[in-house]
VOGU-3710 file (C-alpha; in Angstrom, 3 decimals, decimal comma):
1> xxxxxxxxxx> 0,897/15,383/14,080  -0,003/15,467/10,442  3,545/14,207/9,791  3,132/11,781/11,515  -0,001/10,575/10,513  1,784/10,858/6,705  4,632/9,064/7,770  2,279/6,094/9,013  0,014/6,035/5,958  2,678/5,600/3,507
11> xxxxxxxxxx> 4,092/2,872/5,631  1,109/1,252/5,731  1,066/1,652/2,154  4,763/0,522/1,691  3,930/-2,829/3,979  0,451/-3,421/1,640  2,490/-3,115/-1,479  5,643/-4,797/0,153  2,886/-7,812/1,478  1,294/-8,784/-2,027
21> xxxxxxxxxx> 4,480/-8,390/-4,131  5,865/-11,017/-1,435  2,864/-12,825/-1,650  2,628/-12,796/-5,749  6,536/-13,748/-5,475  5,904/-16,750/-3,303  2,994/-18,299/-5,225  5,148/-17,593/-8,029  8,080/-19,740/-6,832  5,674/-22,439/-5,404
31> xxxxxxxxxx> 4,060/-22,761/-8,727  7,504/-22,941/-10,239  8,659/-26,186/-7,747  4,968/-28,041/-8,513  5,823/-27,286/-11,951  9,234/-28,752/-11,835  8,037/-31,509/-9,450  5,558/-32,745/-11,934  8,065/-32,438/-14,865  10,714/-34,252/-12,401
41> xxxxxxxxxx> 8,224/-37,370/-11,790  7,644/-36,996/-15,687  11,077/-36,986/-16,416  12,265/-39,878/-14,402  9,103/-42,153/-15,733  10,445/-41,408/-19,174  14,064/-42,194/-18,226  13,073/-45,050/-17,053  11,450/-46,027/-20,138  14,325/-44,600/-21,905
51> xxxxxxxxxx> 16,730/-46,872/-20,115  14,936/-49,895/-20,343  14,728/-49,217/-24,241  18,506/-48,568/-24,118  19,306/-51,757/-22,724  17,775/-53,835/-25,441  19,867/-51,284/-27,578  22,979/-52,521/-25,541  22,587/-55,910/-26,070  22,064/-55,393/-29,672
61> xxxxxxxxxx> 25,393/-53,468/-29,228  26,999/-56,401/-27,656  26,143/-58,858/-30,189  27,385/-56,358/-33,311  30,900/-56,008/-31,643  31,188/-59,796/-30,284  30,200/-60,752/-34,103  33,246/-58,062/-35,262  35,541/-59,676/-32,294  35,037/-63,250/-33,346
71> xxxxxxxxxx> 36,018/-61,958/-37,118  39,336/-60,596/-35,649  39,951/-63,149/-33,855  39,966/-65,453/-36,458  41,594/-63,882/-38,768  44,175/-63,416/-36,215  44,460/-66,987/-36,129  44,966/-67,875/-39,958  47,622/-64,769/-39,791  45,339/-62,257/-42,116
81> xxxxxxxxxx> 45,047/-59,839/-39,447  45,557/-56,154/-40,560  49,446/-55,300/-39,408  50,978/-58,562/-39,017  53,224/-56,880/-37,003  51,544/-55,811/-34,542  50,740/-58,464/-31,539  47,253/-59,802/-31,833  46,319/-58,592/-28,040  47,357/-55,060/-28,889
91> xxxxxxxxxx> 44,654/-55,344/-31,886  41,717/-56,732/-29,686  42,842/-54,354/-26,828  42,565/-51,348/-29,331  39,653/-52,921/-30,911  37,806/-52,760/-27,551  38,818/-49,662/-26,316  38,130/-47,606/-29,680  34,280/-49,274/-29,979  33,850/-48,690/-25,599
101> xxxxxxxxxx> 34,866/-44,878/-26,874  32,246/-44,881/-29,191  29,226/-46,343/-27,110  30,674/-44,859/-24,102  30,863/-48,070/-22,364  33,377/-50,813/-21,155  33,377/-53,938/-23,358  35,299/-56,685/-22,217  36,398/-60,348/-22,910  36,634/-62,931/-20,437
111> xxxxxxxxxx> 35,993/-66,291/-19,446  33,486/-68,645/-18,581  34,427/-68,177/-14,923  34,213/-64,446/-15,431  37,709/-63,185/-15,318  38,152/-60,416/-17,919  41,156/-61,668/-20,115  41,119/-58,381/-22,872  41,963/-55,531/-22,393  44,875/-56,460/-19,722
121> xxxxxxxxxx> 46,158/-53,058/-19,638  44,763/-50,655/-16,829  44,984/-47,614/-18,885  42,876/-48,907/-21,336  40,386/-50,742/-19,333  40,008/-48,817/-16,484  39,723/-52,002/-14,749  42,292/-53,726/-11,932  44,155/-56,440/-12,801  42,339/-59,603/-12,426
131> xxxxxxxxxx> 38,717/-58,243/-12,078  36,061/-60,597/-12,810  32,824/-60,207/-14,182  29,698/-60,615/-11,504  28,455/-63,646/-11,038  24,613/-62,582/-11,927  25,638/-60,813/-14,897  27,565/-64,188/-16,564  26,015/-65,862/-19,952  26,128/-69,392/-20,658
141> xxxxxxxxxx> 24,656/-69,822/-24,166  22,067/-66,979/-24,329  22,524/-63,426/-24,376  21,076/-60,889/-21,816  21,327/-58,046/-19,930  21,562/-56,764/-16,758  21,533/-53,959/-14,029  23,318/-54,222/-11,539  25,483/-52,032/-8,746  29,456/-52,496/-9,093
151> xxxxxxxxxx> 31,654/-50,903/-6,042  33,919/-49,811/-8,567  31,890/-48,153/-11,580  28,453/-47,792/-9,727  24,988/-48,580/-10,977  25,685/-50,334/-14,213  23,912/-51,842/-16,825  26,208/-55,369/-18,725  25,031/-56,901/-21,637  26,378/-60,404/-22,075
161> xxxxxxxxxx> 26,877/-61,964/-25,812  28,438/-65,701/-25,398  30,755/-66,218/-28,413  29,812/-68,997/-31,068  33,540/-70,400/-31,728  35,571/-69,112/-28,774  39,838/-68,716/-29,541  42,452/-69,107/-26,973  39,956/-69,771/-23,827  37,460/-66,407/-24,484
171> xxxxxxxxxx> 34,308/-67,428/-23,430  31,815/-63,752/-23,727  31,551/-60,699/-24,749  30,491/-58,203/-21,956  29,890/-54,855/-22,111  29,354/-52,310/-18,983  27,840/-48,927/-19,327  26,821/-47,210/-16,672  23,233/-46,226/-16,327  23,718/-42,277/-15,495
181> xxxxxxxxxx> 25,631/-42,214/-19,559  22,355/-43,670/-21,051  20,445/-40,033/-21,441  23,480/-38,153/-19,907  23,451/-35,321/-22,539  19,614/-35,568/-23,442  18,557/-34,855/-19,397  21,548/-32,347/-19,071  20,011/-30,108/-21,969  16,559/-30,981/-20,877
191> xxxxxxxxxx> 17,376/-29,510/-17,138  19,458/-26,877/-18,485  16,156/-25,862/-20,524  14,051/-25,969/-17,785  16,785/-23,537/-15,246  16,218/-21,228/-17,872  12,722/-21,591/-18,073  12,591/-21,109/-14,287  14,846/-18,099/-14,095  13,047/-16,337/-16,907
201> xxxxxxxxxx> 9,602/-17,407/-15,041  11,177/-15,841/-11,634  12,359/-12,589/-13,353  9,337/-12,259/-14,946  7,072/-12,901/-11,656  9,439/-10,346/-10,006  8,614/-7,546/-12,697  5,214/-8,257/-12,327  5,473/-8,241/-8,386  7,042/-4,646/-8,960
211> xxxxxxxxxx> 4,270/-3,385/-11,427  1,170/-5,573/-8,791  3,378/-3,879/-5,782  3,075/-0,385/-7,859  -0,336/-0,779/-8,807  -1,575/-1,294/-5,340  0,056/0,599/-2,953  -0,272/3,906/-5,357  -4,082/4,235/-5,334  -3,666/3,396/-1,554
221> xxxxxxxxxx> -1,349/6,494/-1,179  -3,710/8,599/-2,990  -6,956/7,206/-0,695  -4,460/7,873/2,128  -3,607/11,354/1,222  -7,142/12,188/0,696  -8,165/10,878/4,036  -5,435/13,019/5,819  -6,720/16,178/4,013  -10,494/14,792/5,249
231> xxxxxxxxxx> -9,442/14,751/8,611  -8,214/18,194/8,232  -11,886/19,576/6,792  -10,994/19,464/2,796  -14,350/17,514/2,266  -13,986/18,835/-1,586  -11,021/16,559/-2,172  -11,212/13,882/-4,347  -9,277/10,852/-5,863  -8,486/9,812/-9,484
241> xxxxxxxxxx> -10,695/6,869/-10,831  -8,028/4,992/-12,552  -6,801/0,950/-12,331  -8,676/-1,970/-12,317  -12,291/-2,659/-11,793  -11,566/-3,221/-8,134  -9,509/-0,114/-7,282  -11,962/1,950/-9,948  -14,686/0,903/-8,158  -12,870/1,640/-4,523
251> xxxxxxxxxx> -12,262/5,258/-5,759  -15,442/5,862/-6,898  -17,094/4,762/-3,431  -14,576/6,710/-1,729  -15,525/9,887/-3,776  -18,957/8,798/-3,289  -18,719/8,898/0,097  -17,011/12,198/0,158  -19,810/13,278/-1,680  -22,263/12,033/1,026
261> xxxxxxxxxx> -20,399/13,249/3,745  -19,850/16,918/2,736  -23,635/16,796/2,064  -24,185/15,838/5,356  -21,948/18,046/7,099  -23,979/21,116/4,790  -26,773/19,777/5,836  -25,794/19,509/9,643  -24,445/23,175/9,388  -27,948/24,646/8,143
271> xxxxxxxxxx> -29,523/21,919/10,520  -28,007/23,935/13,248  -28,486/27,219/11,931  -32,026/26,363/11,009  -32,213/25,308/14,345  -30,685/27,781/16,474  -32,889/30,458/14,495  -36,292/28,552/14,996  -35,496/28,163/18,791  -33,894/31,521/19,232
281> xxxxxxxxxx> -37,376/32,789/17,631  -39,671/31,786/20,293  -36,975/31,643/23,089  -36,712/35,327/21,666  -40,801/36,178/22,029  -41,080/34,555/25,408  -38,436/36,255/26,875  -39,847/40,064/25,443  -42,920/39,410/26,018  -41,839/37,825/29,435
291> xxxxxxxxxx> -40,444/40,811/29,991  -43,340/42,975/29,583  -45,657/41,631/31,229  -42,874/41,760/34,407  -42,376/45,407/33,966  -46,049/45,897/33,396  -45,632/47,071/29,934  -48,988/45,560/29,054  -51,842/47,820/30,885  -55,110/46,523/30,274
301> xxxxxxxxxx> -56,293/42,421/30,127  -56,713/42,203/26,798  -53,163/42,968/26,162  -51,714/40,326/29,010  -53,726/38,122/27,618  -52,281/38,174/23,992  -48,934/38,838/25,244  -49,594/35,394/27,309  -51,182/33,765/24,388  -47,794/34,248/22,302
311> xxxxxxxxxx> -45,683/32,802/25,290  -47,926/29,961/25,199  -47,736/29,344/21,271  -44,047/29,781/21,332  -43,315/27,501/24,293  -45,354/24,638/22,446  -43,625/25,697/19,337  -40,510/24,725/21,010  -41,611/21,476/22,494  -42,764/20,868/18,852
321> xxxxxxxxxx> -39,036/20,859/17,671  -37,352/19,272/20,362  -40,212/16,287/20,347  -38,765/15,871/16,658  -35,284/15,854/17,851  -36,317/13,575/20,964  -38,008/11,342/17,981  -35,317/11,315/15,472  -32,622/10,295/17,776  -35,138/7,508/19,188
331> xxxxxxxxxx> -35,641/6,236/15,689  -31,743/6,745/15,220  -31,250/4,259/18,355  -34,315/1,501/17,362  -35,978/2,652/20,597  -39,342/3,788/19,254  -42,138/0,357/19,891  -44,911/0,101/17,578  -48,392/-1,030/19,485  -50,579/-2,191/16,398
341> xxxxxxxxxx> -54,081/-2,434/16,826  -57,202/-2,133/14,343  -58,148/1,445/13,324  -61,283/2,504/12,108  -60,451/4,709/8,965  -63,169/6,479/8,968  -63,412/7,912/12,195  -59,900/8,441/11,541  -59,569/10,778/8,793  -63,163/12,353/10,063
351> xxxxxxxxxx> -60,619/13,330/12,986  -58,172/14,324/10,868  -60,351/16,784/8,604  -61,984/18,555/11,963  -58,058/19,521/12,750  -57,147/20,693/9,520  -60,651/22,593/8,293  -59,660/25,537/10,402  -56,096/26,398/9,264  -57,549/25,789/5,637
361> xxxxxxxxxx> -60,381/28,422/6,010  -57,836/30,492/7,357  -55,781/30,301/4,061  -58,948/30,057/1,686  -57,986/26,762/0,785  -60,336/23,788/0,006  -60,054/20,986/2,203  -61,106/17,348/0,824  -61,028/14,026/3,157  -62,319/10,907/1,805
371> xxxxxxxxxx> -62,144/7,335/1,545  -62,717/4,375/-0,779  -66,064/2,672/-0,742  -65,937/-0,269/1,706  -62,401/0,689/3,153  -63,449/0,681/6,966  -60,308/-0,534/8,724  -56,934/-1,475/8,875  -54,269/-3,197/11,546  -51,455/-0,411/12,745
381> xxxxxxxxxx> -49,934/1,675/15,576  -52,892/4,618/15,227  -50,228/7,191/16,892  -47,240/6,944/14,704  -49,539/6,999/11,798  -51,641/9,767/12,759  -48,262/11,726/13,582  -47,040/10,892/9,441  -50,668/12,193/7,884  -50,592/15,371/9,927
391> xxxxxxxxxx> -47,195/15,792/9,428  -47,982/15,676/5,323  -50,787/17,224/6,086  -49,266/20,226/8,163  -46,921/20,692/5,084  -49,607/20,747/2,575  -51,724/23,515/3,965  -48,809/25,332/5,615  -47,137/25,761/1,522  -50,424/26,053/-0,406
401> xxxxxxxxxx> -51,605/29,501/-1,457  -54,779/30,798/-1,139  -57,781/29,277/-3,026  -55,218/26,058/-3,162  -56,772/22,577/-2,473  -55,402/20,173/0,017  -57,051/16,281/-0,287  -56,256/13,041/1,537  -57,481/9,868/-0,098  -57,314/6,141/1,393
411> xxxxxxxxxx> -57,971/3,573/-1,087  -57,317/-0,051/-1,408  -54,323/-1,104/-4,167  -54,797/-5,237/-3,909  -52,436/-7,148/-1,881  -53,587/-6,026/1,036  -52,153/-3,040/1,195  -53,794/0,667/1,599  -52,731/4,054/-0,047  -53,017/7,359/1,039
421> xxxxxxxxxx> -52,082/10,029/-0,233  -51,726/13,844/0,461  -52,165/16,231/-2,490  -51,774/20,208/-2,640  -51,722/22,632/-5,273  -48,804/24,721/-3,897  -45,734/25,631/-5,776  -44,320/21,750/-6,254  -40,687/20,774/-5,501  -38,419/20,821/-7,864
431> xxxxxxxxxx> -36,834/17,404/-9,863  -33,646/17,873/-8,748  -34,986/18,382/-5,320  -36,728/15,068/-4,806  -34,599/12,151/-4,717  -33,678/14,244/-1,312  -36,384/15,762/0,298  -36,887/12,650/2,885  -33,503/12,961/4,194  -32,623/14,682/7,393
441> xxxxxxxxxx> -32,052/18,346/7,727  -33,294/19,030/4,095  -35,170/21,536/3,138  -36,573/22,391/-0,629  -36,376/25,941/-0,090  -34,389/27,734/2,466  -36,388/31,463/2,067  -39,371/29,628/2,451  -38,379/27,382/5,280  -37,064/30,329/7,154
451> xxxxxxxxxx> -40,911/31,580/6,437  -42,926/29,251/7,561  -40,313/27,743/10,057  -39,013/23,851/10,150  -35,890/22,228/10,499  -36,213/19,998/7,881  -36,709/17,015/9,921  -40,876/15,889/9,698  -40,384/14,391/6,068  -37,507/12,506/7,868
461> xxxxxxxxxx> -39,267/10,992/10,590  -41,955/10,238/8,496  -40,032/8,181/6,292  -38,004/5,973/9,146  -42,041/5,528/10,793  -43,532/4,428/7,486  -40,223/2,144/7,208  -40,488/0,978/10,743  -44,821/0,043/9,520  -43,797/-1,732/6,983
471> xxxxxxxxxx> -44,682/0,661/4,567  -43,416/3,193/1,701  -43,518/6,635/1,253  -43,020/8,351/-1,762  -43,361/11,916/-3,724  -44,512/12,960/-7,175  -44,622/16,774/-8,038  -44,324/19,634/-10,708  -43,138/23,051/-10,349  -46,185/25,807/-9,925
481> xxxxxxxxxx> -48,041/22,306/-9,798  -48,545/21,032/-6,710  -47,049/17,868/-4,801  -48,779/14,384/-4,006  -47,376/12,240/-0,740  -47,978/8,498/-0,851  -47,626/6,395/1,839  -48,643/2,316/1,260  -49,158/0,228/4,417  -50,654/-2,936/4,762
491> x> -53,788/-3,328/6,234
//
């Protein structure tokens, strides 16, 4: 079973881990196509800007080589070309293809019905024989440009130059280039820059996947581990605080919790000790003296009588600890209703006094009950809170020595809201002690709760019926000083 359970929690683990570094991957690569996206629609506005910027370039082009052509040409004609022996076609068709080299283009000469007459060959024009220049890309007197698409060299952009003193029936100048040569080898680098960008941005998103996969899934092991060896009683395991705020943070309210919970389960153990020994107690007493008054141990009245009387006393000391069980679990379940109604504080804590002034002559303590000037009444269920000042009360004259004091005080703090409070002068509770004596099953002092009996529940239920008033409760004390309950309601 625990195997399996192992098995499972490092799966889980693996599919966490496996689930962000997938996730962290996939915003990765998203981020990387918006990225390129955006640069795309930035890269083709500036082509386009480029292109239109290269086309008046290409004209200007044009009109340098048709200015070099008509030169040629005419010297050609007076016979001072360069190699007299070579034809004067070969020169222009050499001419032509040597510049179209250079620009990376296709100039051209033809006619003014647009029938490219130079270069003839197909070798060196790349043209067929008897191709004619489009009809919307033909000049008459003024140069231009144009874009057009060609079947036979694509999208193409032809600048036009007219020539001023056309020879032997040459009517233009025309040069083609198509539009994908314009920034050719400027977007080639450009997108060759940004693959590598995009690789290096993927490697590095998957290294940083791995180390986000790492980070994650190892704390989760550890929490994992430690819950298995919970589940198995080890409530003194604990995890490493390490990693980020979040996963610090995690660890530390996981240990916390541990914390808590083998508290509780300490607590819970001497809760049922405590308890098993304060029922076993009376159950113990009734059942002797039980016992012997059946076997008729007890031989005169006097002595049935006591033995009776301690029966009694234990049987209401047991209803006394299961009522506090019965209200706990109540309280636990929001079943316990509150019937406010106006109480007359004075008659109140007169009532109060007359059931405490015996137990405190008992114990030769002095007893003091008193309240404010002009304090006379307040709003509030009269049961639950005469069941939280006996309770103090009880506690206060039940852990005070002889020739202690015990006092209750009501007073008026503003707001309208009343204080009381419950002082002794017993031996005080100490510091470490306090930030815990309200919760449930606690006790300050296990000798002396196994003295004067408890189960460490009445500060408890005092607390969740001061809480369910509206009210506060709270404790100030000093060792070998004494102890002083407050409890604030409103009025």
């Amino acid at each position: 079973m625990g195997k399996r359970v192992k098995a499972a929690g490092e799966r889980r683990a693996r599919t966490l881990g496996l689930r962000v570094g997938l996730s962290f991957l996939a915003i990765t690569v998203l981020s990387i196509s918006l990225v390129m996206l955006v640069y795309g629609l930035f890269l083709g506005q500036r082509n386009a800007r480029d292109i239109e910027r290269q086309k008046r370039e290409l004209i200007e082009q044009a009109k340098v080589m048709s200015a070099e052509l008509e030169n040629l040409l005419r010297l050609e004609e007076v016979g001072q070309g360069v190699n007299n022996n070579q034809p004067a076609l070969d020169r222009t068709a050499i001419f032509l293809t040597a510049t179209g080299r250079l620009l990376k283009g296709l100039p051209v000469l033809a006619d003014a019905d647009g029938k490219v007459l130079e270069p003839r060959a197909r070798l060196e024009s790349r043209l067929p024989l008897g191709f004619t220049v489009p009809e919307e890309a033909r000049v008459d007197s003024e140069p231009r440009v144009v874009e057009l698409e060609s079947e036979l060299l694509g999208r193409v952009a032809v600048a036009g130059v007219p020539l001023r003193r056309p020879p032997k029936g040459y009517h233009a100048l025309y040069l083609f280039k198509r539009v994908v040569d314009f920034n050719q080898d400027l977007n080639r680098g450009l997108y060759l820059y940004l693959g590598i960008a995009a690789a290096v941005a993927l490697i590095a998103s998957l290294g940083l996947g791995l180390l986000l996969w790492r980070r994650v899934t190892h704390p989760v092991k550890e929490l994992t581990v430690a819950a298995r060896e919970i589940a198995h009683g080890r409530l003194d395991k604990r995890v490493e605080v390490t990693g980020d705020r979040e996963i610090a943070e995690l660890s530390e309210t996981f240990n916390y919790m541990l914390g808590r919970l083998q508290e509780s389960m300490e607590l819970q153990r001497d809760f049922v000790a405590n308890v098993s020994h304060e029922l076993r107690t009376p159950l113990t007493s009734i059942e002797g003296f039980s016992t012997a008054l059946l076997e008729g141990v007890a031989q005169n009245e006097e002595k049935r009588q006591r033995y009776l009387k301690i029966i009694i006393d234990e049987s209401r000391r047991l209803v006394r600890i299961l009522n506090d069980l019965l209200i706990l679990s109540r309280l636990d379940a929001g079943e316990i209703s509150l019937r406010p109604a106006p109480i007359d504080l004075p008659e109140l804590l007169e009532g109060l006094r007359e059931r405490f002034l015996s137990a405190a002559h008992e114990k030769g303590l002095s007893l003091t009950v008193e309240a404010a000037p002009g304090l006379s009444s307040l709003v509030a269920d009269r049961d639950r809170l005469e069941q939280v000042l006996i309770n103090l009360l009880d506690n206060a004259v039940k852990y005070t020595g002889e020739g202690g004091m015990v006092a209750l005080r009501a007073s008026g703090i503003g707001r309208g809201r009343i204080l009381f409070e419950v002082s002794d002068t017993g031996p005080g509770i100490p510091p470490e002690d306090l930030p815990r004596v309200f919760d449930r099953f606690f006790r300050v002092e296990r000798s002396r709760s196994q003295q004067h009996g408890g189960s460490g529940l009445g500060l408890a239920i005092c607390k969740q019926l001061v809480e369910a008033m509206g009210g506060s409760i709270s404790v100030d004390s000093r060792l070998g000083q004494g102890s002083t309950f407050r409890v604030e309601l409103p009025a």
